[in-house]
VMD Tcl script that draws the C-alpha trace (Angstrom):
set ca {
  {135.94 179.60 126.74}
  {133.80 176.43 128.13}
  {130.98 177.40 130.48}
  {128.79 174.89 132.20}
  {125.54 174.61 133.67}
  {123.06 171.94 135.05}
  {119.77 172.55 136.41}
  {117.77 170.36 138.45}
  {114.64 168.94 137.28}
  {113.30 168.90 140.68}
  {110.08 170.69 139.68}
  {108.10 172.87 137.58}
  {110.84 175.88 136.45}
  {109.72 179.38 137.30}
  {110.12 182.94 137.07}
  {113.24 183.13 139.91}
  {114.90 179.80 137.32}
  {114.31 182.44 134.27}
  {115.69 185.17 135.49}
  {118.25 183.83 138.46}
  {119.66 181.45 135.62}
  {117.81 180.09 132.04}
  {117.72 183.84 130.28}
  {121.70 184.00 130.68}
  {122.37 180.57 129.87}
  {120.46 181.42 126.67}
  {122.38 184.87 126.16}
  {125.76 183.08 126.77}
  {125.15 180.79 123.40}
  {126.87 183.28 121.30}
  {130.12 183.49 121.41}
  {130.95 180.93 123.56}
  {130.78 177.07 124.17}
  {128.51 176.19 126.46}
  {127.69 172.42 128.30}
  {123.87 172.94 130.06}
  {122.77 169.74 131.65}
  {119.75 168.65 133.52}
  {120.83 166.99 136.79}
  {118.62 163.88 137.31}
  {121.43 162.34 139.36}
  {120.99 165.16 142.02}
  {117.54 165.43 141.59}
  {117.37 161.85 143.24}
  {118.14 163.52 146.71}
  {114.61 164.99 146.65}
  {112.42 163.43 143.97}
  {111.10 159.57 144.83}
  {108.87 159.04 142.36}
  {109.95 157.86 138.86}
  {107.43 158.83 136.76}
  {107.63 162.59 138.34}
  {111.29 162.31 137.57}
  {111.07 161.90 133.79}
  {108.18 164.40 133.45}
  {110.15 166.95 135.03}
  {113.20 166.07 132.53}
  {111.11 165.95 129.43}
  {109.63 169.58 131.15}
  {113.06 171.25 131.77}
  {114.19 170.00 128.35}
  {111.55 171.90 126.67}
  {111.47 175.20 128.65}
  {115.15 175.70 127.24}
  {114.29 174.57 123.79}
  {111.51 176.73 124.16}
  {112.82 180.03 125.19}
  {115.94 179.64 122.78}
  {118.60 176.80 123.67}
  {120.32 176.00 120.12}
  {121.40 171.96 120.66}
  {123.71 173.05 117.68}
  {125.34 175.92 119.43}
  {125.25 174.01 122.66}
  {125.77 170.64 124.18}
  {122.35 169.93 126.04}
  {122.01 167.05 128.10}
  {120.96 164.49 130.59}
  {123.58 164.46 133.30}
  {122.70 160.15 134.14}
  {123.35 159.96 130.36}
  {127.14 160.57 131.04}
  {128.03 157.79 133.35}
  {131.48 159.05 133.51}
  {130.86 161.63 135.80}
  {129.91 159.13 138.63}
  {133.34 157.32 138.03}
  {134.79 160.57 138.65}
  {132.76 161.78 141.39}
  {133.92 158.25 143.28}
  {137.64 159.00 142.57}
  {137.20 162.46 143.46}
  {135.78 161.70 146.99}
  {138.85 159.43 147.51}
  {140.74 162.77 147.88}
  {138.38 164.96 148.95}
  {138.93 165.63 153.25}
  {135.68 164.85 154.90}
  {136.21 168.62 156.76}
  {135.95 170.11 153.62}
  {131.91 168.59 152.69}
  {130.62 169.16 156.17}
  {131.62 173.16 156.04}
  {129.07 172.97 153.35}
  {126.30 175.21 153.95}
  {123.57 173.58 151.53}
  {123.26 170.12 153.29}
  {122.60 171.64 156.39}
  {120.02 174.30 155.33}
  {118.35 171.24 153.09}
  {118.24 169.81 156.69}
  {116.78 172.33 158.31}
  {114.11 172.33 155.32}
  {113.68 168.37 156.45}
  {114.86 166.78 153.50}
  {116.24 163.25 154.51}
  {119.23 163.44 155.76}
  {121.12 160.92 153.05}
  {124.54 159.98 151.62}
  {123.95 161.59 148.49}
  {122.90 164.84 149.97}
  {125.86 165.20 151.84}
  {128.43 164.34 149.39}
  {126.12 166.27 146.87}
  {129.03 169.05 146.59}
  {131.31 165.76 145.19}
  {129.33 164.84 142.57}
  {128.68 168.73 141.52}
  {132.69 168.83 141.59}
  {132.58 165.89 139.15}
  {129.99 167.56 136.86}
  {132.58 170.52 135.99}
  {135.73 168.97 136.31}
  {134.87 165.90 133.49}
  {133.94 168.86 131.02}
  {137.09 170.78 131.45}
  {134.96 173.36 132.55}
  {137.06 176.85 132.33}
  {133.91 179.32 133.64}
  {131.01 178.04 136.01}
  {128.64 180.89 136.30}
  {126.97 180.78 139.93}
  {125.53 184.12 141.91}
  {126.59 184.59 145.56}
  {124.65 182.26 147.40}
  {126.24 179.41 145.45}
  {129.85 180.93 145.01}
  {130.86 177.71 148.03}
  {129.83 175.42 145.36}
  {132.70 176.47 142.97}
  {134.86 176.76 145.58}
  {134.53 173.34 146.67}
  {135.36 172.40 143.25}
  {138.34 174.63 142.86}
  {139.93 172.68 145.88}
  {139.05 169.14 145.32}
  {140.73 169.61 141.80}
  {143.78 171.58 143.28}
  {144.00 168.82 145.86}
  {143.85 165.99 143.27}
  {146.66 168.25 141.08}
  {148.79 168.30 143.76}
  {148.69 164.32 144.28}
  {148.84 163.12 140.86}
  {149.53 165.99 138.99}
  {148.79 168.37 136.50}
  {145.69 166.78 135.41}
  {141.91 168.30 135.98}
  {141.33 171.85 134.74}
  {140.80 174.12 137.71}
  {137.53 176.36 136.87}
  {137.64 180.19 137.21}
  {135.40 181.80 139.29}
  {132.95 183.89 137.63}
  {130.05 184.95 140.56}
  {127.33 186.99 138.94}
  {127.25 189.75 141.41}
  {123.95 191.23 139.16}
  {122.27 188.09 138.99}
  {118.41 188.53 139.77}
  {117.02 187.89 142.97}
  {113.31 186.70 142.22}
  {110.95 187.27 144.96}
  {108.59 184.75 145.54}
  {104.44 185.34 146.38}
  {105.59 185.02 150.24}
  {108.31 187.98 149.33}
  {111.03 185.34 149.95}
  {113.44 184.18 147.05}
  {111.50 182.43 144.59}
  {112.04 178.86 145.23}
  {110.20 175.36 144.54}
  {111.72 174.58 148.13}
  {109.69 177.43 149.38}
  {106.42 176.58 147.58}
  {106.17 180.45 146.14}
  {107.06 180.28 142.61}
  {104.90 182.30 139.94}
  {105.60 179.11 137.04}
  {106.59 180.42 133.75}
  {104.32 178.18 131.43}
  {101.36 177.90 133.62}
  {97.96 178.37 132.19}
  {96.17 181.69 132.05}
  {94.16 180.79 135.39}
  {96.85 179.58 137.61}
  {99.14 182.70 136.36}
  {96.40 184.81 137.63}
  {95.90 182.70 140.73}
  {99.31 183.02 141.60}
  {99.69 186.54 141.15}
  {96.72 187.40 142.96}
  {97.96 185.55 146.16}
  {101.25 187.97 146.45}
  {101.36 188.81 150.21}
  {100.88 192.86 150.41}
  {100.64 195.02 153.42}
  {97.32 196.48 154.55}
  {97.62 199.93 153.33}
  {94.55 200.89 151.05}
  {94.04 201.84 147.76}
  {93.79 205.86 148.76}
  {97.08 205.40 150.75}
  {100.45 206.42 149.45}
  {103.04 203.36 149.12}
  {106.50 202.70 148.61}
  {107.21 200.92 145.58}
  {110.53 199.22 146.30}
  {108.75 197.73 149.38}
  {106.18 195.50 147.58}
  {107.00 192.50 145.69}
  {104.13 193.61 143.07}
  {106.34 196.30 141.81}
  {109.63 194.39 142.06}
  {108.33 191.16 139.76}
  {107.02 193.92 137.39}
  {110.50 196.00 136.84}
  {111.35 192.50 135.47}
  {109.48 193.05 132.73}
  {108.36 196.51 132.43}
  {110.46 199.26 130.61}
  {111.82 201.97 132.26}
  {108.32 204.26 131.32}
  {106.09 201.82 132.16}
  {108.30 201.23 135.65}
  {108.43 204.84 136.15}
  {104.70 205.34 135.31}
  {103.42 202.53 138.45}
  {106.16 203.94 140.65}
  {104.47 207.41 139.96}
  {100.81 205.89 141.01}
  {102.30 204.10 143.82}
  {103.28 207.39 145.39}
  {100.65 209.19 144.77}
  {97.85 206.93 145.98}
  {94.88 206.11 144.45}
  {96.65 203.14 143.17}
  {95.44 199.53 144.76}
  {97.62 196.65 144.83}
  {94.94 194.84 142.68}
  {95.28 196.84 139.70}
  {99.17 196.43 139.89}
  {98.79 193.01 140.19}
  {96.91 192.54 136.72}
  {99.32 195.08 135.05}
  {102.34 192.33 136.33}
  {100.03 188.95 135.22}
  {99.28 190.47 131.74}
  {103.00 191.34 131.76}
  {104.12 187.55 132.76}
  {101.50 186.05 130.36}
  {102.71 188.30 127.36}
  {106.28 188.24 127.99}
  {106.09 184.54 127.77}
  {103.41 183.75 124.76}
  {106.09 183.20 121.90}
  {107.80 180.86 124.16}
  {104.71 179.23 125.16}
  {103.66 178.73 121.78}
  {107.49 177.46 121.12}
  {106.70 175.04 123.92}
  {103.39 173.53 122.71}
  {105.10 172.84 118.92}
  {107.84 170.97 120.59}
  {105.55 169.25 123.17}
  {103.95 167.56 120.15}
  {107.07 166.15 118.98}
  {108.45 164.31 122.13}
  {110.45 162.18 120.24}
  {112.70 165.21 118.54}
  {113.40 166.39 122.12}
  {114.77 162.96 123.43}
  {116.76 163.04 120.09}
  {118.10 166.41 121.07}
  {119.07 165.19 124.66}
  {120.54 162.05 123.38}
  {122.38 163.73 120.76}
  {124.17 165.86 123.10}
  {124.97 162.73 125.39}
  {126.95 161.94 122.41}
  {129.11 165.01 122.13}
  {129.59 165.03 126.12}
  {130.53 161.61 126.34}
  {133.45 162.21 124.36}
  {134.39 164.74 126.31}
  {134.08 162.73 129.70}
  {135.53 159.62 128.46}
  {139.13 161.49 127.24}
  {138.98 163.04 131.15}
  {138.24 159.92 132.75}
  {141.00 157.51 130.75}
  {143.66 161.01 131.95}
  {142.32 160.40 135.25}
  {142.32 156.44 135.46}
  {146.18 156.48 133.72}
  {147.07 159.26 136.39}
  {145.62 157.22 139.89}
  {146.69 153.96 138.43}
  {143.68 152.15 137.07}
  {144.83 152.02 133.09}
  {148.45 151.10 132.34}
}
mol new
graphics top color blue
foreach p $ca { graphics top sphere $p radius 0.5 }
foreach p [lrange $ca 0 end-1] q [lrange $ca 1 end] { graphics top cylinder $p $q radius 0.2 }
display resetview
């Protein structure tokens, strides 16, 4: 079973990437064969500054070396490092009904957000088709709010099937109907978009700083509150067990129990959760040049993967003999 992955280095990752995403991306490593790829080619919708563009690759490369990625176990890559998948995203679009990308919720809501309205962020969903159809791809992971996503892909490859044959491998759909929903400081979803991430390898300070700055309602520290109504609580059943959980629900309730004290319960929580990573992080931080090795190693592997796709694709639309 194939599964694949990319994740946009768009930004500094987070707790909602860790959770939503990166923790069962690592988990899925064993037993399975897994493709996880960091999309600079859709980053480019968003990011216009170079140099912000290859520290935030570099960065997303080492938060999944850091929390566990094995580049053994698992192909890990730069997506522009497989030109392949643009030559398939441009044959793709050849077949792919214009009706079909503008039903696409994500261009419009990246509208509404007022990112430029551009070619590449509209036929976005084409190039994301092209990503996990050049891997044979059996199993794309997504939770709800990106389950369009896969099926966009599903059709474009059915459509192209049904033109020129059996020839791409139509992905199953595998939602995550568990998958975390991280609220943000602002009690939205967690979200560089949104500006209200809680970063996972911050410094001590900024943790802190972030942490304290979780919107809360008004009630005092006497005053009973509902725990499952404060994003405090929530961020901290992410990393709490089920007696320590039980034991702030309890105070909660009661009263007598301040927001501020729960908040430095959850930033010691964050900061301790993450220190063997961290440290991870800093050891491979010093080595730069055994990361791009890594990357560029498993360019390698999916390049041979892309290139039989793309010579079954050219022989089937009539560009190879």
């Amino acid at each position: 079973m194939r599964y694949l992955s990319g994740i946009q280095p768009s930004g500094v990752l987070h707790l909602g990437n860790y959770f939503g995403a990166m923790k069962r991306h690592i988990e899925r490593q064993s037993g399975h064969e897994c493709f996880y790829f960091i999309a600079d080619f859709h980053a480019l919708t968003t990011v216009k500054d170079p140099d912000s563009l290859r520290r935030h690759v570099l960065d997303v490369a080492l938060d999944y070396l850091a929390i566990g990625l094995d580049p053994v176990r698992t192909v890990f890559f730069r997506q522009s490092d497989v030109p392949q998948v643009v030559e398939l995203s441009w044959v793709l679009s050849t077949v792919t009904p214009m009706g079909l990308i503008e039903r696409c919720h994500s261009y419009k809501d990246k509208i509404a957000r007022s990112i430029e309205p551009t070619h590449g962020l509209f036929s976005y969903p084409v190039l994301m088709a092209a990503d996990i159809l050049i891997y044979d791809s059996d199993r794309v992971p997504v939770g709800k709010d990106q389950k369009q996503h896969l099926e966009v892909t599903r059709d474009i490859a059915q459509r192209f099937n049904a033109i020129y044959g059996e020839t791409l491998v139509v992905p199953e759909e595998e939602i995550e109907e568990a998958t975390a929903v991280v609220p943000g400081v602002d009690g939205q979803k967690m979200s560089k978009s949104y500006g209200n991430t809680i970063e996972m390898f911050a410094p001590e300070k900024m943790v802190d700083k972030a942490i304290k700055g979780i919107k809360t309602d008004s009630k005092g520290v006497e005053e009973p509150k509902d725990p499952n109504e404060n994003v405090v609580y929530r961020l901290y059943s992410l990393f709490a067990t089920p007696d320590e959980l039980f034991e702030m629900a309890e105070r909660f309730r009661k009263g007598g129990y301040g927001y501020g004290d729960a908040k430095k319960a959850l930033s010691r929580k964050v900061l301790d959760y993450f220190a063997p990573y961290r440290q991870r992080r800093e050891e491979l931080a010093r080595d730069l040049s055994r990361v791009r090795d890594i990357l560029n190693d498993g360019a390698k592997r999916a390049q041979a993967v892309a290139a039989r796709t793309i010579e079954r694709v050219y022989r089937r639309v009539g560009l190879r003999a």
